[in-house]
C-alpha positions as CSV (number, residue, x, y, z in Angstrom):
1,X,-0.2,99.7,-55.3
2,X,-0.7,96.9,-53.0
3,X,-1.5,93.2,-52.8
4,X,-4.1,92.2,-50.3
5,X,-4.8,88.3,-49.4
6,X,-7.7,87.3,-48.1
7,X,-7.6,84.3,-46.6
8,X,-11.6,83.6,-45.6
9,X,-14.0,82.2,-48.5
10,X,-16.4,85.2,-49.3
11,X,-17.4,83.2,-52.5
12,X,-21.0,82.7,-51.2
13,X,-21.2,86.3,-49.8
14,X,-22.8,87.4,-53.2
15,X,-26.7,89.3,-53.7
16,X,-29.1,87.5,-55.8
17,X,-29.7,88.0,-59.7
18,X,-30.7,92.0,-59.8
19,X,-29.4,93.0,-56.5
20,X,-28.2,96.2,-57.0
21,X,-27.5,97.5,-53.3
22,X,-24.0,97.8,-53.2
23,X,-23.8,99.2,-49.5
24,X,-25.8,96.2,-48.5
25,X,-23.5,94.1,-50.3
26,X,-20.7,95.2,-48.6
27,X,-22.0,95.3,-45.3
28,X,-22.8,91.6,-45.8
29,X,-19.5,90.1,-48.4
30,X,-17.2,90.1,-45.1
31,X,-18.8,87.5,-43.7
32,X,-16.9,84.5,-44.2
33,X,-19.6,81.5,-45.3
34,X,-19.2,78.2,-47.0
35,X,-18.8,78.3,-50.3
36,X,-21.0,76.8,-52.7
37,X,-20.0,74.7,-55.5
38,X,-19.0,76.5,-58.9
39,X,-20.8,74.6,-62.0
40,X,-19.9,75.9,-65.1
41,X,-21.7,73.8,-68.0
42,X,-24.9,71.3,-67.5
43,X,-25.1,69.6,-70.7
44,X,-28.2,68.1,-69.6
45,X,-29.9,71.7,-69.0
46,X,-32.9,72.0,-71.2
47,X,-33.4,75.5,-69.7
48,X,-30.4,76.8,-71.3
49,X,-31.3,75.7,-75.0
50,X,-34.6,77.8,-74.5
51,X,-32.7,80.9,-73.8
52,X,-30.2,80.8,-76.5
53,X,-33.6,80.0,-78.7
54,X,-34.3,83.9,-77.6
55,X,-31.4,85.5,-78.3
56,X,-30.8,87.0,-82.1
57,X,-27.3,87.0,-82.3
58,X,-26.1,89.7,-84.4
59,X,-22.7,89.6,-84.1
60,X,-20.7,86.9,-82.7
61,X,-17.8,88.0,-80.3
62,X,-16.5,91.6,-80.4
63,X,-13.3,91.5,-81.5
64,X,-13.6,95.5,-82.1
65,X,-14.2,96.1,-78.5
66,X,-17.5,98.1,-79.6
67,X,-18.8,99.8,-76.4
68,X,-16.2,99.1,-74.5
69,X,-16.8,101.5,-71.9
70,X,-20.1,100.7,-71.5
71,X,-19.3,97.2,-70.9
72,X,-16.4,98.0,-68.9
73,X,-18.1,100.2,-66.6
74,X,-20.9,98.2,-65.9
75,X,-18.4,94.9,-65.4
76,X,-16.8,97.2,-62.7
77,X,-19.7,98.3,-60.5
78,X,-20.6,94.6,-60.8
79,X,-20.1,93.0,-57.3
80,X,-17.8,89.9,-58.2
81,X,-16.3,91.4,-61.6
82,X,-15.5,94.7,-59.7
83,X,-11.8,93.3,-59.0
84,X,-10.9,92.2,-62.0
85,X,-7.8,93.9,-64.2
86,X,-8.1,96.1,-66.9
87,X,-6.7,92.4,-68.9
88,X,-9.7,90.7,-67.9
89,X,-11.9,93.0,-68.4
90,X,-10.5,93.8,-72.2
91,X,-11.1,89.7,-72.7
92,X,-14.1,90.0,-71.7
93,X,-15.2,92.8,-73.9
94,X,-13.9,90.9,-76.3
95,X,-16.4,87.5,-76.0
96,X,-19.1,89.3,-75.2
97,X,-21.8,88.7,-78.4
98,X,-24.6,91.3,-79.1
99,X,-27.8,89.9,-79.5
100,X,-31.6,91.5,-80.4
101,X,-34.3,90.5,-78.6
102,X,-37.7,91.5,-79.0
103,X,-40.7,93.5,-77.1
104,X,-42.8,91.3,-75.2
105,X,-40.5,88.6,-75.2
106,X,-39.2,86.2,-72.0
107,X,-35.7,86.5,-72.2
108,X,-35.6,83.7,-68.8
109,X,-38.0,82.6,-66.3
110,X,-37.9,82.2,-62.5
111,X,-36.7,78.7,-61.9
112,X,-35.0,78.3,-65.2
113,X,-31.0,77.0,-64.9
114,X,-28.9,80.0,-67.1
115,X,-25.9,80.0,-69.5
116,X,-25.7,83.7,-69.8
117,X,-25.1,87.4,-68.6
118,X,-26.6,90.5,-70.0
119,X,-25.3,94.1,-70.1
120,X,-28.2,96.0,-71.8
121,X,-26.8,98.2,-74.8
122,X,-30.6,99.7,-75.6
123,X,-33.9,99.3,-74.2
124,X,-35.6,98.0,-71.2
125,X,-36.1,94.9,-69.2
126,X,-38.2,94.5,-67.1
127,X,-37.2,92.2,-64.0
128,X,-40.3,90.7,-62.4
129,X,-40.8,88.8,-59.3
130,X,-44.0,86.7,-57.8
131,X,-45.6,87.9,-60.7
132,X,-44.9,91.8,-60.0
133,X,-42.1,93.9,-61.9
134,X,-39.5,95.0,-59.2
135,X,-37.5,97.3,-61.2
136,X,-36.7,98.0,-64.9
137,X,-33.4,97.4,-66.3
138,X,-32.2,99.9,-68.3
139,X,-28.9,100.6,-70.8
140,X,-25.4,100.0,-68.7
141,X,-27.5,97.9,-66.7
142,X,-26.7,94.0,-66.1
143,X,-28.2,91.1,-65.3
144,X,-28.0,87.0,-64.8
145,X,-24.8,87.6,-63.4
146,X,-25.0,84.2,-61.5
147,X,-25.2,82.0,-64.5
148,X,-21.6,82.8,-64.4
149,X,-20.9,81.5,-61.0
150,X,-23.7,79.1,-60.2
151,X,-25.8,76.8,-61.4
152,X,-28.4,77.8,-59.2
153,X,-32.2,78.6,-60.6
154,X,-32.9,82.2,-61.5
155,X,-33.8,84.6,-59.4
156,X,-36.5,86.2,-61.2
157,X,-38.1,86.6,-64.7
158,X,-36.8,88.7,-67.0
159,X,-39.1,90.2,-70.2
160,X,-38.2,92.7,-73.0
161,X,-40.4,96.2,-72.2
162,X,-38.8,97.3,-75.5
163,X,-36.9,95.9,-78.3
164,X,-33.8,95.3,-76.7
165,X,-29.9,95.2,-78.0
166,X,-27.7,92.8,-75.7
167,X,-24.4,92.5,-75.1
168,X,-24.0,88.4,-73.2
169,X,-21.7,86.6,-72.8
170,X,-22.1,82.4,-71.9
171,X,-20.8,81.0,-68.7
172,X,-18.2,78.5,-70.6
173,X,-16.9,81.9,-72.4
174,X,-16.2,83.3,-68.8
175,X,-14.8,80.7,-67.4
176,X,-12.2,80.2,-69.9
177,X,-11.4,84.1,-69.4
178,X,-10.8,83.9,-65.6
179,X,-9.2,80.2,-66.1
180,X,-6.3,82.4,-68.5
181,X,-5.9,85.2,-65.9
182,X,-5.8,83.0,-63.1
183,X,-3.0,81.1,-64.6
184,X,-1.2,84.7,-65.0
185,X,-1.4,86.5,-62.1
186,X,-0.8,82.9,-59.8
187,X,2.7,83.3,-61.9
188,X,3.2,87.1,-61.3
189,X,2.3,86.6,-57.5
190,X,4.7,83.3,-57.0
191,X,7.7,85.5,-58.6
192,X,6.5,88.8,-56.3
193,X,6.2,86.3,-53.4
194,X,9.6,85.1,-53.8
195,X,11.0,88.6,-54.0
196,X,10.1,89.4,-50.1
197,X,13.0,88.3,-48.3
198,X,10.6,86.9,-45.6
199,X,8.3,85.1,-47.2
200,X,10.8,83.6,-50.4
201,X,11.7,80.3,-48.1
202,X,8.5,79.4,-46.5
203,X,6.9,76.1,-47.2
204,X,5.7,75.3,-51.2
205,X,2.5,74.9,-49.5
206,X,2.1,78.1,-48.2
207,X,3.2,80.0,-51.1
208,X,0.5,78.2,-53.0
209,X,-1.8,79.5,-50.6
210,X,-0.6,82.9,-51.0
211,X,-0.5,82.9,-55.0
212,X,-4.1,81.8,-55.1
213,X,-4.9,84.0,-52.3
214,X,-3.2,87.8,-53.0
215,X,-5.7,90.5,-54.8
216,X,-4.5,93.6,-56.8
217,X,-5.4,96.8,-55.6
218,X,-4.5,99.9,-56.8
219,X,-4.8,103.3,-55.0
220,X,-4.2,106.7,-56.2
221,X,-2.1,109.2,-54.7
222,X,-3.9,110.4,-51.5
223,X,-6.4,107.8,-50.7
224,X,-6.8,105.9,-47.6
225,X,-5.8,102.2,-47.6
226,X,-7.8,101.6,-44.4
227,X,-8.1,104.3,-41.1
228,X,-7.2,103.7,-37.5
229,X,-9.4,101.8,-35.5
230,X,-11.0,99.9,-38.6
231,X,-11.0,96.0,-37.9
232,X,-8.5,94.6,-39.7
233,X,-9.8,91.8,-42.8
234,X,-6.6,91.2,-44.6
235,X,-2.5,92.2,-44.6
236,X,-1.5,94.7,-47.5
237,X,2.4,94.2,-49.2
238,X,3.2,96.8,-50.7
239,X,4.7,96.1,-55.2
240,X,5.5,99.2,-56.2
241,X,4.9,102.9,-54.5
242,X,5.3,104.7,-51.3
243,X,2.5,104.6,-47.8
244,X,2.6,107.2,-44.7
245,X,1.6,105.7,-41.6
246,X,-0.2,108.0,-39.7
247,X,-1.8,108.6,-36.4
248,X,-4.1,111.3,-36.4
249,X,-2.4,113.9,-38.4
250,X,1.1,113.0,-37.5
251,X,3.2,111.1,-40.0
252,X,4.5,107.8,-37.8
253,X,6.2,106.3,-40.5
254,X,7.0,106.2,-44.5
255,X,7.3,102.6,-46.1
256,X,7.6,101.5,-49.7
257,X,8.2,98.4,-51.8
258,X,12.0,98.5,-51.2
């Protein structure tokens, strides 16, 4: 296991509403950009009353963790969700709220501001664009992803093809998640940071930099952190296991957390 920090913003490095290319995305996400502003809640969004109009809730958080792998798996192929720990993810299954929509019915429109994010439990949605369907969203399948980061328009229009079961979950919900977490892992990083001999007496300000800034990763036996010859985008410390150094097939070096 290793922590990664990444110093550049990448926060606006993101595909639009229904972009499912993921080697697109991360041929373009290390591109440091100016970040756009988060807004979380618009209390003077009329957009976001007509969705929740929609939606028939049908149960009201999932405190069971009903389809949690379904949920799960689909929150980790999703592009800024796909770094989140297994504690996150398991709060996150828990606020989600299954609502029934509806054939033939507008779930959003293009231009409309949105509260929520979808993970399709059953049925189809169709996504449509300029007036022409691009693709059909099917179970396991997300989308409005950017109502929880934005409050930028949508994308596109969404419509039930069938009657629909939907997991969502509101952006105020999400926020509140990642808020909690945030608060955590800041607190596990500034005591990990403090542990490297090298690092435990550097300014307050740079620590804080570093608490905000250092990512989780975790790597099974056997895999490669990054190859030779690869341009560098971040420094990995290493918490807890063991790394070979190599060049070509020589071993250079062994290094581990202590």
């Amino acid at each position: 296991m290793t922590f990664e920090t990444k110093l550049n913003d990448y926060s606006q490095a993101i595909p639009g509403e229904g972009e499912t290319n993921e080697v697109d995305y991360k041929e373009r996400k290390r591109q440091p950009v100016k970040a756009r502003p988060i807004v979380f809640d618009n209390p003077n969004n009329p957009d976001s009353s007509k969705e929740t109009e929609v939606l028939k809730i049908k149960q009201k958080h999932n405190k069971e963790c009903l389809d949690a792998d379904l949920i799960g798996n689909c929150i980790k192929k999703n592009f800024f969700m796909s770094s989140l720990e297994s504690q996150a993810v398991n709060e996150i299954i828990k606020e989600m709220t299954l609502a029934f929509v509806p054939k033939d019915t507008i779930i959003y429109e293009k231009g409309n501001y949105g509260n929520y994010f979808y993970i399709v439990k059953e049925g189809q949605i169709s996504w449509i664009t300029e007036g022409v369907q691009s693709k059909i969203i099917t179970k396991g399948q997300s989308f409005g992803e950017l109502a929880l980061l934005h409050g930028a328009p949508r994308t596109g229009t969404t419509k039930a093809l069938t009657d629909c079961y939907l997991w969502v979950m509101k952006r105020k919900n999400f926020k509140k998640i990642v808020d909690h977490i945030n608060k955590i892992n800041f607190e596990e990083n500034k005591t990990f940071i403090q542990s490297i001999p090298i690092l435990s007496k550097a300014e307050h300000n740079l620590i804080t930099t570093l608490c905000m800034s250092l990512i989780k990763e975790t790597y099974k036996q056997g895999t490669f952190i990054f190859k030779q010859g690869e341009v560098p985008t971040c420094i990995s410390i290493i918490k807890e296991g063991q790394v070979n150094i190599m060049q070509g097939d020589k071993l250079i070096r062994v290094i581990s957390s202590r």
